[in-house]
C-alpha distance (Angstrom), angle and dihedral (degrees) to the residues before:
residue distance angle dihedral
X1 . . .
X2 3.76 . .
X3 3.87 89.8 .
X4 4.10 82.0 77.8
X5 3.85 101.5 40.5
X6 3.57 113.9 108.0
X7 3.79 115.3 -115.2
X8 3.99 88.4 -114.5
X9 3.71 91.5 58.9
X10 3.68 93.3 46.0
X11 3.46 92.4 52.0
X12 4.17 93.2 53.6
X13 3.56 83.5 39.7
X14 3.64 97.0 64.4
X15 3.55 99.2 35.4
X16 4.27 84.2 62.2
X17 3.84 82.3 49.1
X18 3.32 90.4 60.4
X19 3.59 114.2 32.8
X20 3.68 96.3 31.3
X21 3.57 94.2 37.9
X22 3.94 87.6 -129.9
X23 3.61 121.9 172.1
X24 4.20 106.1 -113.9
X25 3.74 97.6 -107.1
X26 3.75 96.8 56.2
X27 4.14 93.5 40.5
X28 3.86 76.7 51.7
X29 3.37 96.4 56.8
X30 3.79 102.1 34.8
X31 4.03 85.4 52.0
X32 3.62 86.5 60.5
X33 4.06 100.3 43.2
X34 4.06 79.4 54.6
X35 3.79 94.7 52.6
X36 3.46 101.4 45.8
X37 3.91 94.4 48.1
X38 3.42 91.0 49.3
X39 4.35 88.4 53.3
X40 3.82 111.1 97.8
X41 4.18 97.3 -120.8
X42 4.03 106.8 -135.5
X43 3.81 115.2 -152.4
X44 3.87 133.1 -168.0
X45 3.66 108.5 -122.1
X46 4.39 125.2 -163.9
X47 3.69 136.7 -152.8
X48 3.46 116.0 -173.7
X49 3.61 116.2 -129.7
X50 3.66 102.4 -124.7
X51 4.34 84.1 72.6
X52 3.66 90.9 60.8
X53 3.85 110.3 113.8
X54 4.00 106.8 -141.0
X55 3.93 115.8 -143.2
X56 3.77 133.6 168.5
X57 3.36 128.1 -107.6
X58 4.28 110.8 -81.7
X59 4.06 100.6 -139.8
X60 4.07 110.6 -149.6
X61 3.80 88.9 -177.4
X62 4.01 108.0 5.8
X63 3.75 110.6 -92.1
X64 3.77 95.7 -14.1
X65 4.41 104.4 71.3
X66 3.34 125.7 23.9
X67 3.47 111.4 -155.1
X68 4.39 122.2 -107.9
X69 3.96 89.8 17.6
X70 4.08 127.9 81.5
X71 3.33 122.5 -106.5
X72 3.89 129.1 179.2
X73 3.57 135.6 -129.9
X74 3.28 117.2 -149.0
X75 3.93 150.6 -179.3
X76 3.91 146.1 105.6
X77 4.08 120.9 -51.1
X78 3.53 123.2 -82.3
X79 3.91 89.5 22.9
X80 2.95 105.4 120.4
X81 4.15 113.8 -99.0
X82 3.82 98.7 126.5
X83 3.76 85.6 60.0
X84 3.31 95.5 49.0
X85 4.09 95.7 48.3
X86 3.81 82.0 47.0
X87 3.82 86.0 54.6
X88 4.00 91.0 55.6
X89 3.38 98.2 41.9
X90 3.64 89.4 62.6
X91 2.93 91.1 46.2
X92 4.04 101.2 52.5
X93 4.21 79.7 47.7
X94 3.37 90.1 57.5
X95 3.55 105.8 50.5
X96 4.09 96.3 -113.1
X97 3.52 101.9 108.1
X98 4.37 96.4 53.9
X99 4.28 103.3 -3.1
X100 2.95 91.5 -102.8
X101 3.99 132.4 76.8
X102 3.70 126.6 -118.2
X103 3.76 143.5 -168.0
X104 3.75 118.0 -109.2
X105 3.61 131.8 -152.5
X106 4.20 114.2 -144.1
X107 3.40 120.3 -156.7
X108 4.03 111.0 -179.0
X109 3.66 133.4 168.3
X110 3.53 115.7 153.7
X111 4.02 97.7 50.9
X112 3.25 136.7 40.6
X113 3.51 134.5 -97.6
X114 3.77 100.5 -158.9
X115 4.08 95.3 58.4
X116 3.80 106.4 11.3
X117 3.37 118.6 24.8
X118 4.17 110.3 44.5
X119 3.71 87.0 38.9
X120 3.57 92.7 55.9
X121 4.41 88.4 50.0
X122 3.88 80.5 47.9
X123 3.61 94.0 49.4
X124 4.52 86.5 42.8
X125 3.35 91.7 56.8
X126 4.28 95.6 -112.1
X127 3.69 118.6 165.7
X128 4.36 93.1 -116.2
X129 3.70 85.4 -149.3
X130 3.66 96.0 72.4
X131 3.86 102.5 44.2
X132 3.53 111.6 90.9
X133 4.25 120.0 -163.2
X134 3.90 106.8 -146.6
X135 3.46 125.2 -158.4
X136 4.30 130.0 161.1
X137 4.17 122.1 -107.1
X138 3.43 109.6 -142.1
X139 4.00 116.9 -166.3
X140 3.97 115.1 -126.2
X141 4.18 107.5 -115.4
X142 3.70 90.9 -152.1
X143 3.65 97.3 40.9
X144 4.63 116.1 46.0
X145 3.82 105.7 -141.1
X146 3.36 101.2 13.2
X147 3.66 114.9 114.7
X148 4.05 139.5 -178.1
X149 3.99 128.7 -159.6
X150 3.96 119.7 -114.0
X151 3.53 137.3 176.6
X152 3.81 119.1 -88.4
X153 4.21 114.2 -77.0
X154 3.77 105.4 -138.7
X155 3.03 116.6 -142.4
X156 3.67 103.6 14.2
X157 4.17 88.8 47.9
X158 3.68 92.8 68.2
X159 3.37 109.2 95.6
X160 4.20 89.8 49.2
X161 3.50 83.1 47.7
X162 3.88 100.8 53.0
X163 3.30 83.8 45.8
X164 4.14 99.3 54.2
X165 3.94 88.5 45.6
X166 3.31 85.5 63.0
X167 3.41 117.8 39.6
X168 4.12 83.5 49.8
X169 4.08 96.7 44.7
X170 4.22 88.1 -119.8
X171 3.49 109.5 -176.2
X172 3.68 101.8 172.6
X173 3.72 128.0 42.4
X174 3.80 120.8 -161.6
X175 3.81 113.4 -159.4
X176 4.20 109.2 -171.3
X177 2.87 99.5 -151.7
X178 3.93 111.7 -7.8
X179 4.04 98.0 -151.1
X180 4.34 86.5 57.6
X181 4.20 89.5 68.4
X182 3.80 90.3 42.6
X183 3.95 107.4 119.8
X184 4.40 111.2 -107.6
X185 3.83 86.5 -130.9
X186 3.99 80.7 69.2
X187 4.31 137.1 75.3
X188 3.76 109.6 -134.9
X189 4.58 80.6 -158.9
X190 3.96 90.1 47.4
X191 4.46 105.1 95.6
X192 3.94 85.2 -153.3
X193 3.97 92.1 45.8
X194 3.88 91.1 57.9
X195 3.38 99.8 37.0
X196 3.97 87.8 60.1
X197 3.94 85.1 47.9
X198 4.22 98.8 48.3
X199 3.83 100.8 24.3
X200 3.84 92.2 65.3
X201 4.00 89.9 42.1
X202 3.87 85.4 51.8
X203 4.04 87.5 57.9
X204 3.95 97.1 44.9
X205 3.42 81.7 49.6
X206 3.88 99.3 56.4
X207 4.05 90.9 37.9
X208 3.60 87.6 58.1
X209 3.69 112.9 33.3
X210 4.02 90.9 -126.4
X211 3.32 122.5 139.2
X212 4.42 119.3 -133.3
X213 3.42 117.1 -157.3
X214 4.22 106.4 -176.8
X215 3.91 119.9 -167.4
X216 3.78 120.4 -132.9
X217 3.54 142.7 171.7
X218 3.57 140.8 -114.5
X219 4.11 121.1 -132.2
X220 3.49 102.1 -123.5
X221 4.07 86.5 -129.3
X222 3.30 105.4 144.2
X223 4.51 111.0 -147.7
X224 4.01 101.3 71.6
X225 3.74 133.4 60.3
X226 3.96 88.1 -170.9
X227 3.90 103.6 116.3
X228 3.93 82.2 -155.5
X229 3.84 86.5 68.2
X230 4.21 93.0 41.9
X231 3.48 102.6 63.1
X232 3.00 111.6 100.3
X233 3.82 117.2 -122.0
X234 4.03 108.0 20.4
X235 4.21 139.1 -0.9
X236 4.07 79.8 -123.5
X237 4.02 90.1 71.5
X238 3.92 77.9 78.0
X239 3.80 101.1 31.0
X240 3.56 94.3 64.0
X241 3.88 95.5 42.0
X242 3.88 123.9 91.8
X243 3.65 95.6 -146.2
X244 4.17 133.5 15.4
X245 3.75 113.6 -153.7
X246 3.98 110.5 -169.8
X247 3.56 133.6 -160.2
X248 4.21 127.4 -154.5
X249 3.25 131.5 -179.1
X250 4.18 114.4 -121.4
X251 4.16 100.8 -160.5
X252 3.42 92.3 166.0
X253 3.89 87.3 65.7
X254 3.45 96.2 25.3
X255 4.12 94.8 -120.2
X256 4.01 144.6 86.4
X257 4.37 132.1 -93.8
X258 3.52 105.1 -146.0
X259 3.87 107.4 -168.6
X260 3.91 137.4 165.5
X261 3.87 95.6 -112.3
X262 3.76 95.1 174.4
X263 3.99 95.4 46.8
X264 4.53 104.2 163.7
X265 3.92 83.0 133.0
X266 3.73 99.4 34.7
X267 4.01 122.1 93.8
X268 3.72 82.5 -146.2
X269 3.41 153.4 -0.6
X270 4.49 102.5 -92.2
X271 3.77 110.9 -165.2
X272 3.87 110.4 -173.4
X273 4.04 118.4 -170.6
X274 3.84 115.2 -136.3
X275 3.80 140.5 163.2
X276 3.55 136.1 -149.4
X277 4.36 108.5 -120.5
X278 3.68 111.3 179.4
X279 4.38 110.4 -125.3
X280 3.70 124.6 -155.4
X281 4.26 116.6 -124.9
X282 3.65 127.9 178.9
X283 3.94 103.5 -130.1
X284 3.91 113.9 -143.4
X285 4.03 89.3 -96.1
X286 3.64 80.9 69.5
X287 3.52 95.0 -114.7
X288 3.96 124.5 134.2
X289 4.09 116.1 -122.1
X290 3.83 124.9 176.6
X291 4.06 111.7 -141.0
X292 3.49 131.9 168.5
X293 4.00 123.8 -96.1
X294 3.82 118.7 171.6
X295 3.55 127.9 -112.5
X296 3.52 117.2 -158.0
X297 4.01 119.6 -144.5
X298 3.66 100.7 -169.9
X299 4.00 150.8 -92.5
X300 3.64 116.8 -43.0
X301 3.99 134.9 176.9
X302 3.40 105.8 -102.2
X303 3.62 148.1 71.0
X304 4.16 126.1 -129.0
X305 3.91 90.1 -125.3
X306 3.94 88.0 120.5
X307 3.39 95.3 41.1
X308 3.87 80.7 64.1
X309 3.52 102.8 42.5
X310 4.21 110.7 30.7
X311 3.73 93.0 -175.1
X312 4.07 88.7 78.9
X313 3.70 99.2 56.4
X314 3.89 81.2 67.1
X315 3.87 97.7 62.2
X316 3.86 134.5 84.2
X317 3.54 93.8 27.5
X318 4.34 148.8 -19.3
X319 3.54 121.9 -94.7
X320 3.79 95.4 -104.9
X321 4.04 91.4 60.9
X322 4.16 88.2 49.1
X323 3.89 95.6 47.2
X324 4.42 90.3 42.4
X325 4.29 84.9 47.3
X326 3.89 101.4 35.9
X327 3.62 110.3 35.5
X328 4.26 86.9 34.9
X329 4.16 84.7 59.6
X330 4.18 98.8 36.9
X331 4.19 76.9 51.5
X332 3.59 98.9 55.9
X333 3.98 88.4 37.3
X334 3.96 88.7 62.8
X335 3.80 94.7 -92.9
X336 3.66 93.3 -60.1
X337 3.83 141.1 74.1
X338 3.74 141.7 164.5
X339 4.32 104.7 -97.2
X340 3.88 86.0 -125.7
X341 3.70 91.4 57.9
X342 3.74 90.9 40.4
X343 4.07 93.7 55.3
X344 3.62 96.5 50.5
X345 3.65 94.9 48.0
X346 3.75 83.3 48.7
X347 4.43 93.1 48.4
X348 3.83 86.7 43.2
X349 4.37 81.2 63.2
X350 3.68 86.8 46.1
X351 3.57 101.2 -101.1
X352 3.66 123.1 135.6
X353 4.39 126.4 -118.0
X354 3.51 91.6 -125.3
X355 4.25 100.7 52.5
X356 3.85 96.4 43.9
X357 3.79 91.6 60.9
X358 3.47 90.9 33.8
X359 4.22 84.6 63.9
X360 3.50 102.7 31.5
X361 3.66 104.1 99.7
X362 3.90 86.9 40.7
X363 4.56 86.5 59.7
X364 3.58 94.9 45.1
X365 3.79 103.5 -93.2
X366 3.85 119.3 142.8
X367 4.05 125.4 -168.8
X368 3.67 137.3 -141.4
X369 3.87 142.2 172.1
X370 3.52 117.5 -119.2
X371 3.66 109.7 -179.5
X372 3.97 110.5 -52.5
X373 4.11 94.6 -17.2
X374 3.25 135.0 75.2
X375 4.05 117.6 -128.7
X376 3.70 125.6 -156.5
X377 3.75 116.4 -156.4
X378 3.87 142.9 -170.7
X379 4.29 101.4 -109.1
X380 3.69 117.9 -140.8
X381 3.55 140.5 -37.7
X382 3.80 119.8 -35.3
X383 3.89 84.6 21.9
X384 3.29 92.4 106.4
X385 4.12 145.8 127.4
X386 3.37 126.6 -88.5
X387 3.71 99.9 -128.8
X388 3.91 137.0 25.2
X389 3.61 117.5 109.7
X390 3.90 95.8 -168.1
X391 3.69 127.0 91.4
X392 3.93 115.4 -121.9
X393 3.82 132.6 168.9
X394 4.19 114.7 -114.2
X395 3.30 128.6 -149.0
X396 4.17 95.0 -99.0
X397 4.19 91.2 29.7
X398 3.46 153.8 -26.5
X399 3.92 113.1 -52.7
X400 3.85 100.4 -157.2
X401 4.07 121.5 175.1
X402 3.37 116.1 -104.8
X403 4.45 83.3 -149.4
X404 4.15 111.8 110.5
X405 3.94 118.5 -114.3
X406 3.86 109.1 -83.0
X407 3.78 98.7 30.6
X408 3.68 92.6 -86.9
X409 4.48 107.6 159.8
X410 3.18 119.7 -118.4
X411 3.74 116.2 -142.0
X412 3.67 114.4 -129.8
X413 3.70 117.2 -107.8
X414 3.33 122.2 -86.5
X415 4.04 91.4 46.6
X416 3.97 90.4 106.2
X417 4.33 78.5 -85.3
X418 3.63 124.4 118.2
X419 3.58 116.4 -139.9
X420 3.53 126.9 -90.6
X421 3.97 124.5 -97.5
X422 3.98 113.0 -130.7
X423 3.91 111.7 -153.0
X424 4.08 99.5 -118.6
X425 3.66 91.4 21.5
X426 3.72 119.0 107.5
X427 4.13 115.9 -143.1
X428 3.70 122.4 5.8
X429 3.69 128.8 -54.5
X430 3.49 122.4 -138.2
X431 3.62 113.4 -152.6
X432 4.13 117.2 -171.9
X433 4.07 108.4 -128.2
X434 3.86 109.6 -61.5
X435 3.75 95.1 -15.1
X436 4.07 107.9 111.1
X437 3.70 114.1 -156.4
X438 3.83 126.3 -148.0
X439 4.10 105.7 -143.3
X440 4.42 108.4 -169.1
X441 3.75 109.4 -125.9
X442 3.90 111.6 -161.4
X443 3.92 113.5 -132.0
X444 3.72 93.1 -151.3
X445 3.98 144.1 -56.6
X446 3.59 87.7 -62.8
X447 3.86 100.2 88.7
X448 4.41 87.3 51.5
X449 3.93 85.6 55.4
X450 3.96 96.3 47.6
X451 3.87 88.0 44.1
X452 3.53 91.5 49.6
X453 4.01 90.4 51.6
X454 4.05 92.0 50.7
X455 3.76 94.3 47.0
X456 3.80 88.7 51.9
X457 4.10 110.4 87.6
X458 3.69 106.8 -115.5
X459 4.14 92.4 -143.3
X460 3.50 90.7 55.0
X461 3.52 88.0 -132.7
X462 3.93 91.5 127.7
X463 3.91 118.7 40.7
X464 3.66 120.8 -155.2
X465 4.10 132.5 -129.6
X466 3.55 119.0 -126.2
X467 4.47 85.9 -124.2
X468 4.22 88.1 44.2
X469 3.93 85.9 55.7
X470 3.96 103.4 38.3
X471 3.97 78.4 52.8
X472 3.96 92.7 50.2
X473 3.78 88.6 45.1
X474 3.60 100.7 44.9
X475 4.31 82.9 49.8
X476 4.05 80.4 56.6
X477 3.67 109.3 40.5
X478 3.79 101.7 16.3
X479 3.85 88.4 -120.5
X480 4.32 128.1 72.0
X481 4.02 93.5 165.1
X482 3.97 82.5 106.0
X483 3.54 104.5 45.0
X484 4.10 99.6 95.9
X485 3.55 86.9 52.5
X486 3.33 99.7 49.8
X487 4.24 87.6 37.6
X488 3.89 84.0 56.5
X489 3.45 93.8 48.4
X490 4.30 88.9 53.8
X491 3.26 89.6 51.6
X492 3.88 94.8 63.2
X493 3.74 95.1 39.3
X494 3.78 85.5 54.3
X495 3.72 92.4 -121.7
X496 3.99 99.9 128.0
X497 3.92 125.3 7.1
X498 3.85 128.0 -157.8
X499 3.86 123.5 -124.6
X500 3.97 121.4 175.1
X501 4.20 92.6 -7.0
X502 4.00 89.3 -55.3
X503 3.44 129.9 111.1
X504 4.07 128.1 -125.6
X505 3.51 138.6 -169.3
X506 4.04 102.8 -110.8
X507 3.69 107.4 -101.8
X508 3.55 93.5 31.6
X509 4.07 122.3 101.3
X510 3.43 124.0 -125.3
C-alpha cells in the first residue's frame, strides 16, 4: 500500500504516527482526508444555448474596433500608427466616434508625452481633459511611504487596472506600444506567453465594456503580406485579437491604406486612404512646434497587402498586359466602368484581381465611389487606351478618336504630315502610325462641382481639406487648378460650408 502513497501523504502520515501516536493505517488515511480537502475541486459547468442573449456587433470605428474587446493596430516603425491612435482618441474625446464623449486611458512608452504626444492630441483636436496618462506606483522596500512611478505590469496590473477603468468611466484604452507593458517574467515570441498577456485583457475588456486598442509592429521581412506573419514576436498576437487594423505605406502617392486585415467580425474588408500633414501648435511655453496630425482622404477599394509584401505586385501579369487589357476595356466602356466589371474582364485575359489594382494607378487609371460601387476611370489627357476607334462620351467629357473618317492612318508627326484635326477637339492631335488616341474634352465646370459633391461624405461625419479634395478631383478629371474657384463659388450658392478648414456637404454636420 505505501508503495502508492505520495511522498506528501507519507510525510503527514508519519508525523500523526508520531505525535498522535496513530497506528499507520489511520495516519494514512487521515493524511489523505487532509489532502484532498485542501485540493481546489474543478467542476464542468453548462448553459444551454437557448439563454444566450444575441446582439450585434457595436462598431468603435466601422469595421476596424469593435467596441469592449482588444484589437491591435499594427504596421512597420515610423509609419505612422501613433498618429493615427492619436487621431481616434480625439476623436472618442470628442464625441465623433459614438455621440457622445468619453474618457481615455494613454498608455505610452516609446514617445514622449511632454514634446510628442499631447501636442499631437492638441494638434487632433482631443478634449485634454479626458485623456488620462497611466503609469504604476511602486512602494520603496527600504523606505515605508515612499513611492516611485513605473510602467504598467501586464498581466499582474489587471486587477488595479479593472479597477481604474472603472472608477474613472474609461472607455478607450490606448496601449503604445502593447509589448512595452508586457510583464519581464513573460516572451513576447512564446504563443502561450501572449496568450496569458491578451486573453486576460480580452476579459477586462468584456467585464467592463472598454474598448483596448494595443500598438504593434511589423518585421520589416519582406516575402508575406499576412499581418499574422508581421508581427513581430508570434502569429498568436493576432489569434487572440478580435480585430487587426493594419497600416501600409503608399509612396507612390505619398499617403497610408489603413484596412481591417483580420476582419471575423467585420461585414467587409474597409480600406480608408490617409496621409500624414504636419500642423503647427503653440505649446504652453509659448513656443510654436509643427507635428504631424492625419488627414484622412477617404475610402478606397483596396487593401495595403502589397504594400506589405512587394513580391505580389509582380505576379499574374506585367504592367504592359494590365494597361493593353484595362484601359482597352474602360475605352470601349466610354472611359468608365464599374471595378467589378473591370476585374473580370481582366481574369477572363488571365490576369489575376489582386495585380490589376495593384498597377492601376501606375497605367493611368483613377477610382471613385459613386453611390454603393466603385468606378474605375481613364485619368486625364494622354491617359488613354490603346485602341478604340469610336467616339463615346465619359463620365467627365467627351472621349472622341483622334482616327480620320474612313479609317484612313494618320502618320505620326514629324513624317513631313501635319497632325490631324478632331471635330470637338481644340489644337491638333498627333496620332503615332495606326495607333488612334482618345484625348478627354471637359464639357464645362459642371463635372468638378458633381465630383466635388460625391467625394464629400454625406453624414458629415468626415470633413474634407481644400488640398485632400483638389487631389481627389485632379484623380477624377485629370485637372484640380479650378477647384477653389469652383469651392468659392459653393460656398455662395450654399451648396457646401466650411467648419475648422474642412469642407461639408450643406446640411450635413461637421
Amino acid at each position: 500500500m505505501t508503495e502508492t502513497l505520495s511522498d506528501a501523504v507519507k510525510n503527514r502520515a508519519a508525523e500523526l504516527m508520531a505525535n498522535e501516536n496513530m497506528p499507520w493505517d489511520n495516519a494514512v488515511a487521515q493524511a489523505q482526508a487532509e489532502q484532498t480537502a485542501d485540493t481546489p475541486r474543478r467542476h464542468i459547468t453548462f448553459t444551454p444555448a437557448s439563454k444566450i442573449r444575441t446582439a450585434a456587433i457595436d462598431w468603435l470605428l466601422d469595421c476596424w474596433v469593435p467596441r469592449g474587446s482588444v484589437t491591435l493596430l499594427g504596421g512597420r516603425e515610423g509609419i505612422g500608427k501613433s498618429t493615427i491612435a492619436v487621431d481616434w482618441v480625439a476623436q472618442a474625446t470628442t464625441g465623433k466616434l459614438t455621440g457622445t464623449p468619453m474618457n481615455v486611458a494613454y498608455v505610452v512608452t516609446e514617445d514622449s508625452r511632454e514634446n510628442t504626444v499631447v501636442p499631437r492630441l492638441k494638434a487632433a483636436g482631443a478634449d485634454l481633459d479626458r485623456v488620462l496618462f497611466l503609469a504604476a506606483t511602486v512602494p520603496d522596500p527600504d523606505k515605508p511611504g515612499i513611492t516611485y512611478e513605473s510602467s504598467l505590469d501586464l498581466p499582474g496590473d489587471y486587477p488595479i487596472l479593472k479597477t481604474f477603468i472603472t472608477e474613472q468611466s474609461i472607455g478607450l484604452v490606448v496601449l503604445d506600444a502593447a509589448k512595452s507593458v508586457m510583464s519581464s517574467k513573460l516572451k513576447g515570441n512564446d504563443d502561450l506567453d501572449i496568450r496569458r498577456f491578451l486573453e486576460p485583457m480580452h476579459r477586462v475588456a468584456q467585464g467592463t465594456g472598454c474598448t483596448f486598442v494595443c500598438l504593434v509592429h511589423f518585421s520589416a521581412k519582406k516575402g508575406s503580406a499576412d499581418t499574422g506573419n508581421l508581427i513581430m514576436g508570434s502569429s498568436a498576437w493576432q489569434q487572440v485579437a478580435r480585430s487587426v487594423v493594419a497600416v501600409a505605406e503608399d509612396r507612390d502617392n505619398s499617403t497610408v491604406k489603413v484596412w481591417n486585415s483580420k476582419a471575423n467580425l467585420a461585414p467587409r474588408i474597409r480600406t480608408m486612404e490617409a496621409q500624414v500633414v504636419t500642423a503647427g501648435i503653440t505649446t504652453d511655453d509659448g513656443l510654436s512646434t509643427e507635428v504631424g496630425r492625419i488627414e484622412w482622404i477617404g475610402e478606397c477599394d483596396e487593401d495595403g497587402s502589397a504594400l506589405l509584401n512587394p513580391d505580389v505586385d509582380s505576379a499574374g501579369g506585367d504592367a504592359d498586359e494590365v494597361k493593353m487589357i484595362v484601359l482597352d476595356y474602360l475605352a470601349s466602356n466610354g472611359g468608365s466602368a464599374p471595378a467589378g466589371d473591370v476585374l473580370k474582364a481582366a481574369n477572363a485575359a488571365g490576369l489575376s484581381s489582386q495585380t490589376v489594382k495593384n498597377k492601376r494607378h501606375s497605367i493611368g487609371v483613377s477610382t471613385q465611389k459613386r453611390g454603393k460601387e466603385w468606378v474605375w476611370s481613364i485619368e486625364g489627357t494622354g491617359k488613354v487606351a490603346p485602341s478604340s476607334p469610336t467616339a463615346s462620351a465619359g463620365t467627365f467629357g467627351t472621349l472622341v478618336s483622334s482616327q480620320v473618317a474612313g479609317g484612313n492612318k494618320v502618320p505620326e508627326h514629324g513624317e513631313g504630315t501635319e497632325g490631324t484635326k478632331v471635330p470637338g477637339v481644340t489644337g491638333t492631335q498627333d496620332v503615332p502610325g495606326e495607333q488612334p488616341r482618345l484625348t478627354v474634352v471637359p464639357d464645362s465646370e459642371d463635372p468638378v462641382r458633381a465630383a466635388i459633391l460625391d467625394a464629400l461624405d454625406d453624414n458629415g461625419k468626415v470633413g474634407m481639406s481644400e488640398g485632400a479634395l483638389m487631389k481627389t478631383i485632379r484623380e477624377l478629371t485629370g485637372s484640380g487648378a479650378t477647384v477653389p474657384d469652383i469651392l468659392d463659388a459653393m460656398k455662395k450658392a450654399g451648396t457646401v460650408h466650411v467648419e475648422s478648414g474642412r469642407y461639408f456637404k450643406a446640411g450635413a454636420a461637421a
